[in-house]
C-alpha positions in Angstrom: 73.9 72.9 139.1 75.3 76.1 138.2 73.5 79.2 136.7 73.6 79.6 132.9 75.6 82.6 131.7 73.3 85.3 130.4 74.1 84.2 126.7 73.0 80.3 127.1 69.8 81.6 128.6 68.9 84.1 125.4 70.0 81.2 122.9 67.5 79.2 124.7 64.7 81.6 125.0 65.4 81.6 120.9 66.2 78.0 119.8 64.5 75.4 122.2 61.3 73.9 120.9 57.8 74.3 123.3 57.3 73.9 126.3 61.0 73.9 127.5 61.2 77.8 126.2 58.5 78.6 128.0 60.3 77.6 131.5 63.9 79.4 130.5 61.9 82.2 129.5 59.5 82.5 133.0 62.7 81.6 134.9 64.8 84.1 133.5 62.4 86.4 134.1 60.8 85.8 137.2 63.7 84.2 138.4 61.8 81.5 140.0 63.3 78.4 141.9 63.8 75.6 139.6 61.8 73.8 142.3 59.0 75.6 141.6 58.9 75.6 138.0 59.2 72.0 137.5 55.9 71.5 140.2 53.5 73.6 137.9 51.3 71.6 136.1 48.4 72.1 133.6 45.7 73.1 136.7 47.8 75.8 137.4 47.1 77.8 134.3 43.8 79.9 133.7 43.9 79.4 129.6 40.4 81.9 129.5 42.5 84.6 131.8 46.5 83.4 130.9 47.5 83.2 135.0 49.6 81.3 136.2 49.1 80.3 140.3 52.5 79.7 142.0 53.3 79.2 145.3 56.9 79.0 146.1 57.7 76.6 148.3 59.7 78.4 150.5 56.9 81.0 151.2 54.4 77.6 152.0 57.0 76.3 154.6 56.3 79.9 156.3 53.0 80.0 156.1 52.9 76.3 157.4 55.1 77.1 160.4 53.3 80.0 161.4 49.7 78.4 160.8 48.5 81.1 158.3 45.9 80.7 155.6 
């Protein structure tokens, strides 16, 4: 899937009704894998703090191979 122009991702951000404006907006940001964004699920967001815990896949596949914590 190609990227979005610049413009499609700012009429998004804009227009789209919750929660898909929330992932254009952390993706354009952030510029996260799609991968990763789709993953995230409620348990990953602290609502008393506002965090959100990620970890990319690719980074886990590293961590995996090399037998770190």
């Amino acid at each position: 899937i190609p990227a979005w122009p610049e413009a499609h991702a700012r009429h998004a951000m804009r227009a789209w009704p919750e929660p898909e404006r929330r992932v254009i907006v952390m993706n354009f940001y952030i510029g996260q894998r799609r991968g990763d964004l789709t993953r995230l699920r409620w348990a990953d967001h602290d609502a008393r703090t506002g965090v959100i815990t990620l970890q990319p896949e690719k980074t886990a596949r590293r961590r995996n191979a090399k037998g770190l914590p």
